[in-house]
ROMAR-540161 format. One record per residue: residue number from 1; residue in three letters; x, y, z of N, C-alpha, C, O in turn. Coordinates in nm, 4 decimals. Atoms other than C-alpha are relative to their C-alpha. Layout:
REM residues N
R    n  res      n_xx      n_yy      n_zz     ca_xx     ca_yy     ca_zz      c_xx      c_yy      c_zz      o_xx      o_yy      o_zz
R  NUM  ALA         X         Y         Z         X         Y         Z         X         Y         Z         X         Y         Z
...
REM end
This chain:
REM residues 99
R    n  res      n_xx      n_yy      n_zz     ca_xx     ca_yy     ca_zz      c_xx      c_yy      c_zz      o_xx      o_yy      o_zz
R    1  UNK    0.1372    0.0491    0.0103   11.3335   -3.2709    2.4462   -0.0573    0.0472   -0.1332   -0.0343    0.1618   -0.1719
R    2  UNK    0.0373   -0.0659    0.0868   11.1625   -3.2458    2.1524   -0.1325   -0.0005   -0.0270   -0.2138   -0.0525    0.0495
R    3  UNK    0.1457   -0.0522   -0.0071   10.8465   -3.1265    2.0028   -0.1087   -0.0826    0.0136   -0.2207   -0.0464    0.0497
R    4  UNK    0.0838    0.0908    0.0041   10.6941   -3.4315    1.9778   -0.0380   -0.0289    0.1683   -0.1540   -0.0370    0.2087
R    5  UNK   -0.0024    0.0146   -0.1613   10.7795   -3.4885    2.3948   -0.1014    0.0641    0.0655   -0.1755    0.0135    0.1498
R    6  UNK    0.0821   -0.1190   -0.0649   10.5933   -3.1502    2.4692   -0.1073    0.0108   -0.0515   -0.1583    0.1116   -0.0025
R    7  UNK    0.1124   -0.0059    0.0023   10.2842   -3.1934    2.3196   -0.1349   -0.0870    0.0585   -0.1639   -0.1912   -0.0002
R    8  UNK    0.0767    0.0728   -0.1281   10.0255   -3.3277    2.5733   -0.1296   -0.0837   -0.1356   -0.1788   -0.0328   -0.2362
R    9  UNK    0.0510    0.1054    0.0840    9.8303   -3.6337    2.4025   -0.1506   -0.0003    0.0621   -0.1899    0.0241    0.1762
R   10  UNK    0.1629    0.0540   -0.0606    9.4735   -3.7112    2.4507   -0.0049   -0.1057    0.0885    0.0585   -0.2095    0.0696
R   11  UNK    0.0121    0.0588   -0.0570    9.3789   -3.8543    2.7002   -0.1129   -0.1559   -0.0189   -0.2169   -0.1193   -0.0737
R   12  UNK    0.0413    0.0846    0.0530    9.2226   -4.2225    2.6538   -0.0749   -0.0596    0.1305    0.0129   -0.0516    0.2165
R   13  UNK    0.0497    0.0234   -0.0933    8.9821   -4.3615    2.9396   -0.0460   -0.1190   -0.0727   -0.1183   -0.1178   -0.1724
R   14  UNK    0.0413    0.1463    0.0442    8.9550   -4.7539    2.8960   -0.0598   -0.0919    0.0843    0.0160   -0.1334    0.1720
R   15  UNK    0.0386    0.0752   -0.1169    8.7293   -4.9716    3.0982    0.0219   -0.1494   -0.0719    0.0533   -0.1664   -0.1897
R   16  UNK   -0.0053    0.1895    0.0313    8.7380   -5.3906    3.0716    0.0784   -0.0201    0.1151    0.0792    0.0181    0.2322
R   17  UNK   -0.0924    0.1304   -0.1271    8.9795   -5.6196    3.2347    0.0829    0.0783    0.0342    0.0992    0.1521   -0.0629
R   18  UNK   -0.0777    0.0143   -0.0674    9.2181   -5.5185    3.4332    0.1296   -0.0471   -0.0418    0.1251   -0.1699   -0.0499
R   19  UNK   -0.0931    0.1027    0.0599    9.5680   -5.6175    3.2978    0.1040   -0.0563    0.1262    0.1816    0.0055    0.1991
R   20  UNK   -0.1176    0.0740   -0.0760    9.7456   -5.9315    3.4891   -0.1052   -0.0567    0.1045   -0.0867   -0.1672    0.1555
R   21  UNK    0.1288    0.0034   -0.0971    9.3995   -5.9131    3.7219   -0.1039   -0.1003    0.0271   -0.1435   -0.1697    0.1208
R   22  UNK    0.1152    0.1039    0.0552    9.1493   -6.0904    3.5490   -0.1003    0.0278    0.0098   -0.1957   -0.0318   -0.0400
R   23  UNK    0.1482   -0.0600    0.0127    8.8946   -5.8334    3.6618   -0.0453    0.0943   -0.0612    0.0429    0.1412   -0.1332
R   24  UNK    0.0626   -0.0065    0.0674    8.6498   -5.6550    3.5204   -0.0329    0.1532    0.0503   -0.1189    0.1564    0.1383
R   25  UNK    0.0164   -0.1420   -0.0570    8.6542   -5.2308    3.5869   -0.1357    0.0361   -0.0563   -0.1500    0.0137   -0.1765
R   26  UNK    0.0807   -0.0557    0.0184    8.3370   -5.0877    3.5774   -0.0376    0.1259    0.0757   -0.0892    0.1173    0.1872
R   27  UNK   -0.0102   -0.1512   -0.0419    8.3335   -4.6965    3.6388   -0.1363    0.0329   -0.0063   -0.1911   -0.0014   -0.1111
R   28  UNK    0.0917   -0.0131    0.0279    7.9990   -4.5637    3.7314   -0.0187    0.1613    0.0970    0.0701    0.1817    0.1797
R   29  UNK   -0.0229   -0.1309   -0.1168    7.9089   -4.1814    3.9344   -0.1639   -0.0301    0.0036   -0.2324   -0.1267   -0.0302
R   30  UNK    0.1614   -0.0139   -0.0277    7.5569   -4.0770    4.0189   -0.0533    0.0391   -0.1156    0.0337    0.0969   -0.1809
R   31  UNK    0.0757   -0.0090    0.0709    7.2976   -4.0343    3.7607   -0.0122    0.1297   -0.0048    0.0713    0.1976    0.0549
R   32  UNK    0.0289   -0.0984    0.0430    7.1336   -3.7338    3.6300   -0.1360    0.0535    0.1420   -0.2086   -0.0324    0.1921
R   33  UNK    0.0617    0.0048   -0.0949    6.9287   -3.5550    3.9032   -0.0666    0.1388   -0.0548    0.0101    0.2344   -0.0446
R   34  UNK    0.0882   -0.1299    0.0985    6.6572   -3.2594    3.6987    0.0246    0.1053    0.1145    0.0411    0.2194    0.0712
R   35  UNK    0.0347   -0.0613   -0.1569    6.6522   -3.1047    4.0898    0.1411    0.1223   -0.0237    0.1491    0.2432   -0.0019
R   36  UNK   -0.1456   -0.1046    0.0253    7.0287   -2.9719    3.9910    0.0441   -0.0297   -0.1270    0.0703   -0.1443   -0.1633
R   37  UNK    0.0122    0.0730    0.1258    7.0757   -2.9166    3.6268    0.1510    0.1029   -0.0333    0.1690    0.1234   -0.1533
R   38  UNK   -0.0938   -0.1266   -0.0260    7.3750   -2.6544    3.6697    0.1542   -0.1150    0.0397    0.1364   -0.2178    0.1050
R   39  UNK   -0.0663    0.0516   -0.0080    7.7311   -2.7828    3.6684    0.1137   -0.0088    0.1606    0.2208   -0.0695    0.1620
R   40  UNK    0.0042   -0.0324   -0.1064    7.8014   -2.7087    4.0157   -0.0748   -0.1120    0.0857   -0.1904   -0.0791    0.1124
R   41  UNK    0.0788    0.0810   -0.0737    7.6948   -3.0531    4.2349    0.0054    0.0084    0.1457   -0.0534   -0.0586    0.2306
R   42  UNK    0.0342    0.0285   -0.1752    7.7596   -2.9644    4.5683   -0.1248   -0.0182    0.1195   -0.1244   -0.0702    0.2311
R   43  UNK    0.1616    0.0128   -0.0450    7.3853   -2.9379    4.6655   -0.0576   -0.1494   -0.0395   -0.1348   -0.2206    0.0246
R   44  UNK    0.0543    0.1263    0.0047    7.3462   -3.2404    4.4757    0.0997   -0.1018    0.0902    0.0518   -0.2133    0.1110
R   45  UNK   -0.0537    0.0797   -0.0813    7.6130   -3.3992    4.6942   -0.0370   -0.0147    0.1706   -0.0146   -0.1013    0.2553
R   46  UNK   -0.0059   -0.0371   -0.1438    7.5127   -3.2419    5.0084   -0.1825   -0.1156    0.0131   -0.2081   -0.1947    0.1039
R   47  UNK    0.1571    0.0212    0.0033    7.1068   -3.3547    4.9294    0.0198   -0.2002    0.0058   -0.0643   -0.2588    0.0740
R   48  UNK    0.0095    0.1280    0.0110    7.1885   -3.7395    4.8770    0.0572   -0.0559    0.1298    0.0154   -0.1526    0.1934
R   49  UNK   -0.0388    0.0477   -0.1393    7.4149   -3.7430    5.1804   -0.1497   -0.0054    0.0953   -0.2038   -0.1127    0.1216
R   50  UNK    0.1155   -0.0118   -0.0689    7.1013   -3.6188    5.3844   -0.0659   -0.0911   -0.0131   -0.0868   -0.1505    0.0927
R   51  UNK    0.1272    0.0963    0.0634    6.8407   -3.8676    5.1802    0.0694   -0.1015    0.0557   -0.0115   -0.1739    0.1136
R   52  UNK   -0.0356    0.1261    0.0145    7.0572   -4.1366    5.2324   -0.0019   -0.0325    0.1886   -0.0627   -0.1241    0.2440
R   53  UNK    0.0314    0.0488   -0.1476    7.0843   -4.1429    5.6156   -0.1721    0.0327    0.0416   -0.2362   -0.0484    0.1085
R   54  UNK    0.1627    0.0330   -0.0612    6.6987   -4.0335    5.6754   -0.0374   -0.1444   -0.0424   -0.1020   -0.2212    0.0289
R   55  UNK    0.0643    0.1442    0.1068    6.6443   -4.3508    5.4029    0.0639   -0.0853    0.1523   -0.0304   -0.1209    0.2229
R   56  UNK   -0.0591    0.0958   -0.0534    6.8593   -4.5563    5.6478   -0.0752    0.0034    0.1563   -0.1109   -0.0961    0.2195
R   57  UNK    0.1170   -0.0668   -0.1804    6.6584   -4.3897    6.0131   -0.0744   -0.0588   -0.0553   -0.0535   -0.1778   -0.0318
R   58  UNK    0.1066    0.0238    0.0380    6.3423   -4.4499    5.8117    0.0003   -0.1932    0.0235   -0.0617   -0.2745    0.0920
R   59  UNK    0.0443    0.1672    0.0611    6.4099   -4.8124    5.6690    0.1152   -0.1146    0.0657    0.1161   -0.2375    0.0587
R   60  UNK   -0.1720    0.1191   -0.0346    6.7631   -4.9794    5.8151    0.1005   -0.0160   -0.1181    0.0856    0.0344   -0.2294
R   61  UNK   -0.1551   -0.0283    0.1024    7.0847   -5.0160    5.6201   -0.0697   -0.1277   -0.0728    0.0171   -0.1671   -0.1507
R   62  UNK   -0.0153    0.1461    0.0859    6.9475   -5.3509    5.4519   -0.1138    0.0378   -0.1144   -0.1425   -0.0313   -0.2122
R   63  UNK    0.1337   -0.0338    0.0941    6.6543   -5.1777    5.2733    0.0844    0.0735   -0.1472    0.1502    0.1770   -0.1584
R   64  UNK   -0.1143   -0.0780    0.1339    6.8142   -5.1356    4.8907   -0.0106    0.1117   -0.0419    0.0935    0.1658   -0.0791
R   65  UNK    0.0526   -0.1804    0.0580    6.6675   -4.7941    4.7844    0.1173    0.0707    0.0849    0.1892    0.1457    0.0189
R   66  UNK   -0.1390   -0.0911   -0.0563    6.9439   -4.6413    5.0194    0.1075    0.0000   -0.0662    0.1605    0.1094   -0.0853
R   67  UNK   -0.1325    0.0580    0.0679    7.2367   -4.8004    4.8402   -0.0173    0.1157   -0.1232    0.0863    0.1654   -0.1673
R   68  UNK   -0.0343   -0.1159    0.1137    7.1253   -4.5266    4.5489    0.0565    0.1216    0.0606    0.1455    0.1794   -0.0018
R   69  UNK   -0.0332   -0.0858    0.0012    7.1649   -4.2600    4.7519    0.1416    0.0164    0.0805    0.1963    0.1267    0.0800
R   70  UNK   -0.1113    0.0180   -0.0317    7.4848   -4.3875    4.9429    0.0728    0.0365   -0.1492    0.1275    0.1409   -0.1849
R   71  UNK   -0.0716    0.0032    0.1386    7.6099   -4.4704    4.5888    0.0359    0.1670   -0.0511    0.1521    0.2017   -0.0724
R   72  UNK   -0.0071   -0.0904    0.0376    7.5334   -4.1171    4.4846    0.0974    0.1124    0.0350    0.1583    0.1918   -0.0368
R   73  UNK   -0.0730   -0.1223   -0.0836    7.6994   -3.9030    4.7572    0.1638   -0.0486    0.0226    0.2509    0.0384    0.0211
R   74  UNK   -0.1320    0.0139    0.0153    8.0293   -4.1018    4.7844    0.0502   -0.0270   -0.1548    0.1561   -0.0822   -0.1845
R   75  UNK   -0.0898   -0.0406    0.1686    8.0797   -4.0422    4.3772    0.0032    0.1514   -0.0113    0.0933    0.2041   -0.0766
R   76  UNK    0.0035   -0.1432   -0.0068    7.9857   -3.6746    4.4331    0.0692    0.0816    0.0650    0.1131    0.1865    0.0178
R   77  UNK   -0.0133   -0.0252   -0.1261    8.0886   -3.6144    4.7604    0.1834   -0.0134    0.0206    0.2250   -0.1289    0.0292
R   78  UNK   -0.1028    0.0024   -0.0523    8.4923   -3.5022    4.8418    0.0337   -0.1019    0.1441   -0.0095   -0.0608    0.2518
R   79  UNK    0.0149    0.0281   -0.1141    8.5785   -3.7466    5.0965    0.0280    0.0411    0.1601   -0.0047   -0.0230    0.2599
R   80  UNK   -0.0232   -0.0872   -0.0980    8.7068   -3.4804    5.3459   -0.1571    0.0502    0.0824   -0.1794    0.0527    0.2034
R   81  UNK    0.0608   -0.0497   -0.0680    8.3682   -3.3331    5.3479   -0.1278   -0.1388    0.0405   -0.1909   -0.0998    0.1387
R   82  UNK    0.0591    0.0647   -0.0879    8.1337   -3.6671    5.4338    0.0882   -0.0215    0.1096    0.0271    0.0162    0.2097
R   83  UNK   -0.0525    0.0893   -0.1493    8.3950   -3.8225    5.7265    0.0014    0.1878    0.0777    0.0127    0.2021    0.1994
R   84  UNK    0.0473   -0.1075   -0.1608    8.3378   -3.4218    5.8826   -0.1061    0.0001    0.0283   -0.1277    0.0709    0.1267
R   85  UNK    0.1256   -0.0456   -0.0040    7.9621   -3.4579    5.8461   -0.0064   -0.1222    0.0601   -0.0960   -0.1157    0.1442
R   86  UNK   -0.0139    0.1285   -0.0684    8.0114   -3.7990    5.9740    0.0249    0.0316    0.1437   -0.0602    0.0377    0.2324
R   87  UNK   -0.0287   -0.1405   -0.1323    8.1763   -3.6101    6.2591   -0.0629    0.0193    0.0877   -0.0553   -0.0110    0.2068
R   88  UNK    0.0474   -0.0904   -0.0584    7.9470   -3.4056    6.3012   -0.1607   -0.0389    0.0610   -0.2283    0.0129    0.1498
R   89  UNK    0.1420    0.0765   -0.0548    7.6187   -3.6419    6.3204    0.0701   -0.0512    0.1366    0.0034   -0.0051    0.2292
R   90  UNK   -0.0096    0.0821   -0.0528    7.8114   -3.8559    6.5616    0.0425    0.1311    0.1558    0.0678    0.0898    0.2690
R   91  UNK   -0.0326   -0.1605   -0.1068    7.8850   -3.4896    6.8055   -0.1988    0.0272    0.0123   -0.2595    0.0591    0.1145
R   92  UNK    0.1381   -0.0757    0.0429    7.5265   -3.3961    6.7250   -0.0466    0.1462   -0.0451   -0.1521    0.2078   -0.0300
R   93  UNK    0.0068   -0.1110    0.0450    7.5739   -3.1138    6.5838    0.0275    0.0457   -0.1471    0.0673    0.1549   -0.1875
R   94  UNK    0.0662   -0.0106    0.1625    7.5019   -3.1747    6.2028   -0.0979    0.0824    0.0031   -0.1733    0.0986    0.0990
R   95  UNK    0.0759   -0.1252   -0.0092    7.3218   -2.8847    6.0623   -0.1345   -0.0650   -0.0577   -0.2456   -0.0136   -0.0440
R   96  UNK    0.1855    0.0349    0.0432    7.0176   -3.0579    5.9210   -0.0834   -0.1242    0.0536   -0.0376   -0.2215   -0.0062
R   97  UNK    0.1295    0.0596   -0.0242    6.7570   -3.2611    6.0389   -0.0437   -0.1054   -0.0602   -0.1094   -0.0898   -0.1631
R   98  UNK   -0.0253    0.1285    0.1221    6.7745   -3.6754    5.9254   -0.1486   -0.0385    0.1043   -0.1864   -0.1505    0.0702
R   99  UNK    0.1271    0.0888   -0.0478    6.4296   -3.7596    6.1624   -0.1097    0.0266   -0.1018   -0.2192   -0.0284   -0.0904
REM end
């Protein structure tokens, strides 16, 4: 192997088409949130999960203002830990309080 093999290349992150596809990748995560300004989002993941189901109790799944904070928590959010909090609403024994 030679030296050229072993030196790790930059990495290049390309959005557009799709090759062979014809579609159109558009990569997007959650926005900037002042509330958590620290590189550490788990609070901001844990806080949108919460918002997003009171938003949905409050208003119904068809009301769009939810879709931000859905959007938010499954770009933040490990998917191990929503489907246990998922879980854990549907047991009733989620630790916080969506009324």
């Amino acid at each position: 192997m030679s030296d050229d093999e072993r030196v790790t290349k930059p990495f290049k992150f390309v959005t557009g088409k799709i090759p062979g596809s014809g579609r159109l990748l558009t990569v997007s995560t959650a926005g900037v949130d002042a509330r958590f300004p620290n590189t550490n989002q788990t609070k901001h993941c844990w806080q949108n999960y919460v918002d997003y189901h009171k938003c949905v109790l409050a208003k119904g799944e068809d009301f769009a203002p939810c879709r931000q904070f859905w959007l938010a928590y499954r770009s933040l959010c490990p998917s191990g830990w929503y489907t246990r909090w998922d879980e854990q609403r549907e047991a009733g024994s989620f630790p916080a309080r969506l009324e």
